[in-house]
VEXPA-157464 format. One line per 4 residues: number of its first residue (from 0); for each residue z, y, x of C-alpha. Coordinates in Angstrom, 3 decimals, decimal comma, m for minus. Each point is the difference from the previous one (the first is absolute). Example, Ala and Ser with C-alpha at 12.3 -4.5 7.8 and 13.67 -1.06 7.14 Angstrom:
BEGIN
0 = 7,800/m4,500/12,300  m0,660/3,440/1,370 .
// end
This chain:
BEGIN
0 = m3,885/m19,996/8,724  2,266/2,820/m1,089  0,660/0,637/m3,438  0,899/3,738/m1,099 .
4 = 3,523/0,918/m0,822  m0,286/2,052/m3,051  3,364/2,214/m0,675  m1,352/2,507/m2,368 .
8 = 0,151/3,602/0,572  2,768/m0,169/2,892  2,985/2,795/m0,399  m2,228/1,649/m2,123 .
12 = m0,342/m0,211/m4,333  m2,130/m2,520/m1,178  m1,630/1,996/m2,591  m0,900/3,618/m0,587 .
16 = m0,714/2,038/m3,484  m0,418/m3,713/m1,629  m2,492/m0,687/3,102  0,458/m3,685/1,509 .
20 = m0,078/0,372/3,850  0,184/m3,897/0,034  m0,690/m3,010/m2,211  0,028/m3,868/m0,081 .
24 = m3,682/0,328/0,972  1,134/1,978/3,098  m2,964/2,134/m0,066  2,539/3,665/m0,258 .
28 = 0,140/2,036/2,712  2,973/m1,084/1,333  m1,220/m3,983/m0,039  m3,615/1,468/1,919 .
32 = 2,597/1,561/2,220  1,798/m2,879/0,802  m3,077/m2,188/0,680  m1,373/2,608/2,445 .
36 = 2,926/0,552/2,049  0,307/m3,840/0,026  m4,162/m0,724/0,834  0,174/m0,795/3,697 .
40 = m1,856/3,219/2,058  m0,476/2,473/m2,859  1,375/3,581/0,984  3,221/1,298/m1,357 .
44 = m1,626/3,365/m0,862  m2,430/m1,120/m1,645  2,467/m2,437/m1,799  1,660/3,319/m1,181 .
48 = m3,232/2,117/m0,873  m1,253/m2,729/m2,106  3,479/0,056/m1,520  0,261/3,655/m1,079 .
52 = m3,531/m0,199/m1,179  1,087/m3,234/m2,600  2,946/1,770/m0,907  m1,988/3,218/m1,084 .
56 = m2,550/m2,269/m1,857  2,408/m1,826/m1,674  1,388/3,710/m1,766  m3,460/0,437/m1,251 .
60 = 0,463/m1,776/m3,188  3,026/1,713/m0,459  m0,244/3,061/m2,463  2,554/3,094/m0,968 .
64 = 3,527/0,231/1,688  m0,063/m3,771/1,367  m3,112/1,177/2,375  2,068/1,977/1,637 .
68 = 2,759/m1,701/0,257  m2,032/m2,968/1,311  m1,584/2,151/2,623  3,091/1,587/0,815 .
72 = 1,094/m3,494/0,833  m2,920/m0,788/1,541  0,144/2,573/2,653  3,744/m0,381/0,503 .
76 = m1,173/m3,958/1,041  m2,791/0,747/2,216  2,412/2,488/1,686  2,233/m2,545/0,826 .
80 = m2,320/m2,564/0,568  m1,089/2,418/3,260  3,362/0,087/0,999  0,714/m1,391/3,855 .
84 = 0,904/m2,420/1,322  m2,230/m2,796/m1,086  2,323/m2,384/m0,812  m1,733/m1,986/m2,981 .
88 = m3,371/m0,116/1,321  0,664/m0,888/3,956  2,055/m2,790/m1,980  m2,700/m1,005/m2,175 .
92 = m2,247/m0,140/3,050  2,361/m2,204/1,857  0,167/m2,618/m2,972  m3,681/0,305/m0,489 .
96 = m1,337/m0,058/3,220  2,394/m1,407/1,810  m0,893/2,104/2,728  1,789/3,589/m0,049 .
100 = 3,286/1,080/1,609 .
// end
């Protein structure tokens, strides 16, 4: 059985306007992140849509200047998250699975 590798938000700020894009509880954005790309099967785009969409969310409680600095660092993630090649999740894959090149 695999376990997930959590690294936090990976090259990227773990926070954004005072938002937490991970926790202990790993339930951020960038914890769901890391359990999808690491779930044997799942698709890598819809790793990333999911992503962007818990990034977004997670700005929502955010009010005045820090909004849009968290979105601001929101979209600059899920930019880079899209980025080629696929390095993190074809390795995640491989660990979980077991299976991909």
């Amino acid at each position: 059985n695999w376990v997930v590798q959590y690294d936090g938000c990976t090259f990227s700020p773990d926070t954004g306007g005072g938002v937490a894009f991970t926790n202990p509880q790993r339930t951020g954005p960038c914890d769901v992140h890391d359990r999808c790309y690491q779930t044997c099967g799942l698709d890598r785009n819809a790793c990333d849509q999911e992503f962007c969409q818990n990034l977004r969310y997670a700005c929502q409680d955010v009010f005045g200047p820090d909004r849009n600095h968290c979105m601001a660092v929101a979209d600059s993630m899920c930019s880079g998250v899209n980025l080629p090649p696929p390095i993190f999740f074809n390795e995640g894959q491989r660990k979980a699975c077991n299976c991909c090149p």
